[in-house]
Residue frames as a rotation matrix with the C-alpha (Angstrom) as fourth column:
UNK 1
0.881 0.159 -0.445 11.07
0.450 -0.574 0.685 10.48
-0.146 -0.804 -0.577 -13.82
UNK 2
0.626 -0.686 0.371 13.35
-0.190 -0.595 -0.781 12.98
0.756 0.418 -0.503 -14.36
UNK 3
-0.410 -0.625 -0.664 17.29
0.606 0.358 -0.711 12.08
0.682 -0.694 0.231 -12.40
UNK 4
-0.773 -0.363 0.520 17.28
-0.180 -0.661 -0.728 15.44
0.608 -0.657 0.446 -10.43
UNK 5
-0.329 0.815 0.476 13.62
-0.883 -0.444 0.149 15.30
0.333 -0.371 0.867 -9.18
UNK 6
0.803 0.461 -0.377 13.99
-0.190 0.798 0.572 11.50
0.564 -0.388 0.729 -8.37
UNK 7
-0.665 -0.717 -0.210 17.42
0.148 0.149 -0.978 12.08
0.732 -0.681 0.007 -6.12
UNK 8
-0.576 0.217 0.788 15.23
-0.605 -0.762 -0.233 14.76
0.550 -0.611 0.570 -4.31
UNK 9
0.433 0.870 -0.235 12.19
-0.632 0.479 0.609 12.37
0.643 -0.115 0.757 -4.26
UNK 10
0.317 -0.218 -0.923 14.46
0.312 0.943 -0.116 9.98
0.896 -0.251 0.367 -2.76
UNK 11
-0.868 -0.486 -0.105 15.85
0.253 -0.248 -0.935 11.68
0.428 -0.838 0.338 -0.20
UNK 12
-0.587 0.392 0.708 12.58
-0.665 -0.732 -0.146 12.71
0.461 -0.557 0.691 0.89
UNK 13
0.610 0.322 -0.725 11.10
0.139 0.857 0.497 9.14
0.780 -0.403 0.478 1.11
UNK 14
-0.054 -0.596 -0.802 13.84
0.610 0.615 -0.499 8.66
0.790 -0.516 0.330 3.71
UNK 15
-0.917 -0.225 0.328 13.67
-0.043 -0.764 -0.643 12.07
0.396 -0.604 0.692 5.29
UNK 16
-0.599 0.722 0.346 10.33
-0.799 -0.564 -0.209 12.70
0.044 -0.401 0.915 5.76
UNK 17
0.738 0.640 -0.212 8.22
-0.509 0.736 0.446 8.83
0.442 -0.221 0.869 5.29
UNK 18
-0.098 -0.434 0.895 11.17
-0.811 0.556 0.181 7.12
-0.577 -0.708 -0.407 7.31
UNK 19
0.935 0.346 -0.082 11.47
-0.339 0.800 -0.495 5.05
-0.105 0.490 0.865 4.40
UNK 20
0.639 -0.420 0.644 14.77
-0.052 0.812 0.581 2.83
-0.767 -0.405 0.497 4.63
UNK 21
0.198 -0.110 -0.974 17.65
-0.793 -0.602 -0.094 3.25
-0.576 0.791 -0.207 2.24
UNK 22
-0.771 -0.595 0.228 18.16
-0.434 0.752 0.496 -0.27
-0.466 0.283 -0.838 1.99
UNK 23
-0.141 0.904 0.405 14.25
0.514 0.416 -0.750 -0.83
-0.846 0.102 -0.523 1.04
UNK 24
0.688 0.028 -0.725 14.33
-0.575 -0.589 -0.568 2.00
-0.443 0.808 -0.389 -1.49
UNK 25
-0.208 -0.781 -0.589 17.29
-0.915 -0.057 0.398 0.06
-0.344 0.622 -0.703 -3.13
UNK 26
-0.459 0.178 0.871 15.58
0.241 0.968 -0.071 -3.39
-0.855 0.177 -0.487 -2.82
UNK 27
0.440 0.869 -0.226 12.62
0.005 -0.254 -0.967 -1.57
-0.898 0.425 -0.116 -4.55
UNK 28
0.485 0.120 -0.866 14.45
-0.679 -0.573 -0.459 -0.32
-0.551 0.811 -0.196 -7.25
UNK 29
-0.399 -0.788 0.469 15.71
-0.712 0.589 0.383 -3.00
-0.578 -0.181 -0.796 -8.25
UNK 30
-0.169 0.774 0.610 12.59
0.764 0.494 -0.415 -5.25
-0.623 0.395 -0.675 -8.91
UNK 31
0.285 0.772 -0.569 11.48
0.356 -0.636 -0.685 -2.04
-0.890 -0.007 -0.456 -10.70
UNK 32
0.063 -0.452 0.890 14.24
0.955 0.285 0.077 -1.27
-0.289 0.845 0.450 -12.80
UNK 33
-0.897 -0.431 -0.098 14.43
0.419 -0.900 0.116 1.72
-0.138 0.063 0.988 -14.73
UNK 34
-0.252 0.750 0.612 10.89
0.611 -0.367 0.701 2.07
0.750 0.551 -0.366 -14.29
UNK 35
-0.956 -0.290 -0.032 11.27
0.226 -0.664 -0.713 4.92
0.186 -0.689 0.700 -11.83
UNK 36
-0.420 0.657 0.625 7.59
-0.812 -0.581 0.065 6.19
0.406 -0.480 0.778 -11.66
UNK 37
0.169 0.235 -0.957 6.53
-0.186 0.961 0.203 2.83
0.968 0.143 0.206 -10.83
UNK 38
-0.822 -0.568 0.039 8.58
-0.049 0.002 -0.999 3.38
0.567 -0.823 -0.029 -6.94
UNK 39
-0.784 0.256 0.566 5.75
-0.619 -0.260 -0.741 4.44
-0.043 -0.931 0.362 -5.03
UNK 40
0.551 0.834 -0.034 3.19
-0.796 0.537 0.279 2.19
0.251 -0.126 0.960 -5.98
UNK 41
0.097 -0.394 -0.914 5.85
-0.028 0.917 -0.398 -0.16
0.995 0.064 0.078 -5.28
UNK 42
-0.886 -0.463 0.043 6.80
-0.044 -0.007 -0.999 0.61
0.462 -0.887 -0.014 -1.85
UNK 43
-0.148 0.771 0.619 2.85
-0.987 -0.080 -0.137 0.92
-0.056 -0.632 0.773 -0.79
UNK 44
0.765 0.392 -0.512 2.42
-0.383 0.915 0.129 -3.09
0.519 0.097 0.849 -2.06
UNK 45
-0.181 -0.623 -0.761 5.56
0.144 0.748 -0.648 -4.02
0.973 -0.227 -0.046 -0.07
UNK 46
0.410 0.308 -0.859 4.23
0.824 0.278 0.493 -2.33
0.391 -0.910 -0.140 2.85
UNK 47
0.076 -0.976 -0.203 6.41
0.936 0.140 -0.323 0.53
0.344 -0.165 0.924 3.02
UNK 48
-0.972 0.228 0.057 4.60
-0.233 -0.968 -0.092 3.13
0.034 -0.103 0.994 2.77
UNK 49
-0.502 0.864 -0.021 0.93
0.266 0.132 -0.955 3.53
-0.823 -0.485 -0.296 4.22
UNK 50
0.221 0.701 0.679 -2.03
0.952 -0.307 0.008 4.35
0.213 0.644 -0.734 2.17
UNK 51
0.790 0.100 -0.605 -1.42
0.419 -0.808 0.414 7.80
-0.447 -0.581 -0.680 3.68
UNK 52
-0.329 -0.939 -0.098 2.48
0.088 -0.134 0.987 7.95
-0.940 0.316 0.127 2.76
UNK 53
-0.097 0.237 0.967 1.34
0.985 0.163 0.059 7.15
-0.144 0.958 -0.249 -0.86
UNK 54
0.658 0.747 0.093 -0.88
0.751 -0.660 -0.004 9.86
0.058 0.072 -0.996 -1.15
UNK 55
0.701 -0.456 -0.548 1.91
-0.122 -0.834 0.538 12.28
-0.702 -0.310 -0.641 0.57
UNK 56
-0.545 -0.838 0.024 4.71
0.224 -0.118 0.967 10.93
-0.808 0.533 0.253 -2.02
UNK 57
-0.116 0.165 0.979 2.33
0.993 0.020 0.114 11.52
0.000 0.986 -0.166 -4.83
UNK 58
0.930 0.350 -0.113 1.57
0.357 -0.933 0.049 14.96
-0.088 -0.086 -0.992 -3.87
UNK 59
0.329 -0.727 -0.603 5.04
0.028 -0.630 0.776 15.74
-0.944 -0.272 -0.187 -3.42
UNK 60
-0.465 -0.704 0.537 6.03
0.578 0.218 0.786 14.56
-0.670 0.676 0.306 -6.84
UNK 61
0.222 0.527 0.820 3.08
0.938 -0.346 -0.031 16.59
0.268 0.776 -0.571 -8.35
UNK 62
0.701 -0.186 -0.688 4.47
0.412 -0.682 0.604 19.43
-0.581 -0.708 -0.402 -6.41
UNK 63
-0.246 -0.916 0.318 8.26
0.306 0.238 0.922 18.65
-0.920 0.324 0.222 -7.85
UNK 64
-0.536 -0.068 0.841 7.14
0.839 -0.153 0.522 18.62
0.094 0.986 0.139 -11.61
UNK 65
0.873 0.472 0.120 4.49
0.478 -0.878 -0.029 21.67
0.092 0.083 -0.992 -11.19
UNK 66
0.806 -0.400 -0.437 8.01
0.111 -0.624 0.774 23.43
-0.582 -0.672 -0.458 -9.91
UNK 67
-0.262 -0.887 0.380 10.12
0.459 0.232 0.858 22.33
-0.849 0.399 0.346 -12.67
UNK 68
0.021 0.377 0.926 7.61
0.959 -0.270 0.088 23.01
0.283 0.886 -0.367 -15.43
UNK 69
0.948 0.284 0.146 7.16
0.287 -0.958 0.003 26.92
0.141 0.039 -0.989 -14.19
UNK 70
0.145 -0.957 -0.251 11.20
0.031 -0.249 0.968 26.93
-0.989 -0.148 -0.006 -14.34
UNK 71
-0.584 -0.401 0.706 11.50
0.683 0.228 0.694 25.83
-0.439 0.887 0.141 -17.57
UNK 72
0.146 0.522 0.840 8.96
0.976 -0.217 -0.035 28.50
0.164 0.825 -0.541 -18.62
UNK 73
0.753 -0.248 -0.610 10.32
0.096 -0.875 0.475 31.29
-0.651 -0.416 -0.635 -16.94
């Protein structure tokens, strides 16, 4: 996962799913530096609903669709 587009990502777990910054740091942890690997983590600890999931994956396909039509402009 690119850095910039996984600060954002983070801040939006917290902003918008009311995910915890101290849970988002447990997470990453166990995860390492495997960064796409977050949200299916947080949905098996509980952190995020089946619903949330769904809304953080959309956003990240959002995130890269937006980067990739930068980089080709």
């Amino acid at each position: 996962m690119n850095s910039d587009i996984y600060s954002q990502f983070l801040q939006y777990l917290q902003d918008e799913l009311v995910v915890p910054q101290a849970a988002l740091e447990r997470v990453a942890k166990f995860i390492k530096q495997d960064f796409h690997l977050l949200p299916i983590a947080l949905w098996q600890y509980e952190l995020l609903t089946l619903r949330q999931l769904e809304q953080a994956y959309d956003w990240l396909a959002i995130a890269y669709k937006e980067k990739e039509t930068r980089e080709v402009s």
